[in-house]
C-alpha positions in Angstrom: -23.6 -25.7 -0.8 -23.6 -23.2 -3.7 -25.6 -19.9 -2.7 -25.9 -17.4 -5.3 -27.3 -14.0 -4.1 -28.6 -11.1 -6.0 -28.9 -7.7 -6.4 -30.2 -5.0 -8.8 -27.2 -2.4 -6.8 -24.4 -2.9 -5.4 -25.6 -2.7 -1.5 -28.7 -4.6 -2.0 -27.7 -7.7 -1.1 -25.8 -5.8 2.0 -28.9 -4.5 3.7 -31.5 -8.1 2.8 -29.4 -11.1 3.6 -25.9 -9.7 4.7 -26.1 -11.5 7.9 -27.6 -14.8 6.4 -24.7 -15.0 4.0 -21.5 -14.0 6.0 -23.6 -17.4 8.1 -23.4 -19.2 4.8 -19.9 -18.4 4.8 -18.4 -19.1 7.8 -20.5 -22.5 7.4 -18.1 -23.1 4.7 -20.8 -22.8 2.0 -19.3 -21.0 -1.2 -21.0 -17.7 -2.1 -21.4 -16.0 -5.0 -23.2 -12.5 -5.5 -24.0 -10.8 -8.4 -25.0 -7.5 -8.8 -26.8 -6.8 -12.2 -26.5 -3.0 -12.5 -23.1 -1.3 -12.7 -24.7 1.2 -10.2 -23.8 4.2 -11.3 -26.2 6.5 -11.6 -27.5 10.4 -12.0 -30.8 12.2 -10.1 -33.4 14.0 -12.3 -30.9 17.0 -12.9 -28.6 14.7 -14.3 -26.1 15.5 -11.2 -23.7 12.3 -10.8 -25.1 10.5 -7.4 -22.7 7.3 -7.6 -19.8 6.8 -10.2 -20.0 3.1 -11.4 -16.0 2.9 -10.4 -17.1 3.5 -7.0 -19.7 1.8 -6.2 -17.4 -1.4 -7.7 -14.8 -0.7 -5.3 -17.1 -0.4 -2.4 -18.8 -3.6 -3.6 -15.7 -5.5 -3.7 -14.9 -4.3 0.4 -18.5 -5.8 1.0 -17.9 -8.9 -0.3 -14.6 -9.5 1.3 -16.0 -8.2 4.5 -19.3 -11.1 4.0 -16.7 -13.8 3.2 -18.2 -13.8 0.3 -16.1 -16.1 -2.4 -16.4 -14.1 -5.5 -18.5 -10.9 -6.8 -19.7 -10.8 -10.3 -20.9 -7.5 -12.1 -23.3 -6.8 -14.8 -23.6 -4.2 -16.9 -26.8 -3.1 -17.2 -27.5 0.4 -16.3 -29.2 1.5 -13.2 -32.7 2.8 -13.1 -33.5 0.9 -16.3 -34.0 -2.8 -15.6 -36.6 -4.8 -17.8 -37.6 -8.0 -17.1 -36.6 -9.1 -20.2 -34.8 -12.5 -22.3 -31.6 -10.6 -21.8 -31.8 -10.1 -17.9 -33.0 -13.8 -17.6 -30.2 -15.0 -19.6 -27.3 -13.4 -17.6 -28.9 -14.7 -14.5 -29.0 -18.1 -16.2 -25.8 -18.4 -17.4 -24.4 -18.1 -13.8 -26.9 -20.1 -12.3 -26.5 -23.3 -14.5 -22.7 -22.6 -15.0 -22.1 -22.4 -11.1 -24.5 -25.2 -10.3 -26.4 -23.0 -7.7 -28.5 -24.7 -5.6 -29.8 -21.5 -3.0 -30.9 -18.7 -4.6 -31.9 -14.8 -2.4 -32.9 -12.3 -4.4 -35.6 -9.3 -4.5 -38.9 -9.2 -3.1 -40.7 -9.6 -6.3 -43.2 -6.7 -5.1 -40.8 -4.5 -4.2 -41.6 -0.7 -5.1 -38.4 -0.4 -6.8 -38.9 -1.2 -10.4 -35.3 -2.3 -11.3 -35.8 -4.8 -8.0 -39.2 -6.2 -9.3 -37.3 -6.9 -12.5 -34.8 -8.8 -10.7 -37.0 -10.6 -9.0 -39.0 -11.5 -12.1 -35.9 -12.6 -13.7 -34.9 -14.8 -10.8 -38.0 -16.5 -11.0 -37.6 -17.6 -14.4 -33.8 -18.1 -14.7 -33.7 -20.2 -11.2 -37.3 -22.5 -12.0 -35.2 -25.6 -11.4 -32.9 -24.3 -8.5 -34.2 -26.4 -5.2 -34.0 -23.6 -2.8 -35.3 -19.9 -2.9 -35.7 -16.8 -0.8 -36.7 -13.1 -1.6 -35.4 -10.3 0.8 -36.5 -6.9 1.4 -33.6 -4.0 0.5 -35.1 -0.2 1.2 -37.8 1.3 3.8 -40.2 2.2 1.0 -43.9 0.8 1.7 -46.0 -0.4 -1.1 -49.6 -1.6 -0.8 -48.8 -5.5 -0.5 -47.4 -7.7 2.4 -44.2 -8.5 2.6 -44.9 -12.3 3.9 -41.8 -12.9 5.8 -41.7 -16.8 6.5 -38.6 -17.6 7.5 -35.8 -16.6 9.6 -32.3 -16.8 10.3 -30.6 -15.8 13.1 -27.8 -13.6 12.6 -26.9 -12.5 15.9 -23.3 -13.6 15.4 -22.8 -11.9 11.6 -24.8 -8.9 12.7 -21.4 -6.8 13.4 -20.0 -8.0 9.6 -23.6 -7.0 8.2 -23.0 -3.4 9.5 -19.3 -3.7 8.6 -20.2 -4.1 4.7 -23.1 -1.8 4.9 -21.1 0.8 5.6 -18.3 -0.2 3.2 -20.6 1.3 0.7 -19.5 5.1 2.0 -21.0 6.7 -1.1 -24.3 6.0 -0.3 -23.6 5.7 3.7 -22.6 9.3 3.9 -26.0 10.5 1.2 -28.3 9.3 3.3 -26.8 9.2 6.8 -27.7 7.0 9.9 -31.3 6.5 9.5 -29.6 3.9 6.2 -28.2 1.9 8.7 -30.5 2.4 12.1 -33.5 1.2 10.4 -32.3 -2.1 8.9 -30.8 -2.9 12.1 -33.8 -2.1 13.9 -35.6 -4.4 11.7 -33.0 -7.0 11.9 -33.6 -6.8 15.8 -37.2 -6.9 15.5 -37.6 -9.8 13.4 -35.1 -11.3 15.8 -37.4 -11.0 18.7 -40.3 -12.9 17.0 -37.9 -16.4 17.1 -36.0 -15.1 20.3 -33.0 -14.5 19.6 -30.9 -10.7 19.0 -30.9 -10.3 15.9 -32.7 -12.2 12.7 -32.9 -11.6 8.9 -36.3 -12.3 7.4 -37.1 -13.9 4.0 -40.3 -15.0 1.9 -39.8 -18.4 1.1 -40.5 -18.8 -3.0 -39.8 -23.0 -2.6 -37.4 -24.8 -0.6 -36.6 -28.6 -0.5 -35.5 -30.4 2.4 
């Protein structure tokens, strides 16, 4: 199977379905990602937070650490998404040309605005892809449900999830171990629920059997 997953940043994809893909790839299904934004990007003072170089090179440890087959960059600027023809069209272009047929992206009411854009994009660019799954990427709340559906048990990636989480040392050593204690928290919650260690959760958008 071809699974395509995607990300407004490079680490998105890292902290929703890490676990589920590294699964997908030692399952022998090929995976793509593709991260839209080059990631790069400056706080309100204009004070460089992330140089797009390194967030590229941390990306590319990621994916190799996942298994991931190849890892394709946009080059849209970060903090500035629009869900626009121009978005859709670069996530068409890999979706048709790549024949995907499992798509994860954003959750499509996520607070983030350049991840609801992604999601919105998704939606339109991958209306005839059979399979489809949104993920949650940051500890933000918003005041909608996130109406996790389905789970996958990830108890034996759950180490190679960490492993490229913290490949992204930029943002790892900004924000510190509360980054990666609360995703694995919720990883081990939503495990609990099906009984097993560890479990990523996703909203299903459509899926055929």
């Amino acid at each position: 199977m071809k699974v395509l997953a995607i990300g407004a940043h490079f680490d998105d994809v890292e902290l929703g379905c890490g676990g589920t893909l590294a699964r997908h790839a030692q399952n022998g299904d090929e995976v793509i990602i593709y991260v839209v934004t080059n990631s790069g990007y400056t706080d309100y003072a204009q004070r460089v937070i992330r140089r797009p170089e390194i967030a590229l090179a941390e990306g590319e440890r990621a994916a190799e650490i996942l298994g991931a087959s190849r890892l394709l960059c946009g080059d849209f600027p970060t903090n500035d998404l629009q869900f626009n023809e121009r978005l859709v069209c670069s996530l068409r272009k890999i979706i048709d040309e790549e024949e995907i047929e499992l798509i994860y992206t954003h959750w499509i009411d996520d607070i983030h605005l350049d991840h609801q854009s992604v999601a919105r994009a998704t939606l339109s660019a991958g209306r005839h892809v059979p399979r489809m799954f949104m993920y949650r990427s940051n500890y933000y709340d918003t005041n909608k449900f996130f109406r996790g559906n389905f789970y996958v048990d990830i108890t034996d990636t759950i180490e190679l999830k960490k492993r490229a989480i913290m490949a992204h040392e930029s943002e790892y050593n900004r924000i510190g171990e509360k980054w990666l204690r609360f995703f694995m928290n919720q990883n081990q919650n939503d495990g609990q629920k099906i009984g097993v260690e560890y479990a990523e959760c996703f909203e299903v958008v459509k899926y055929l059997v």
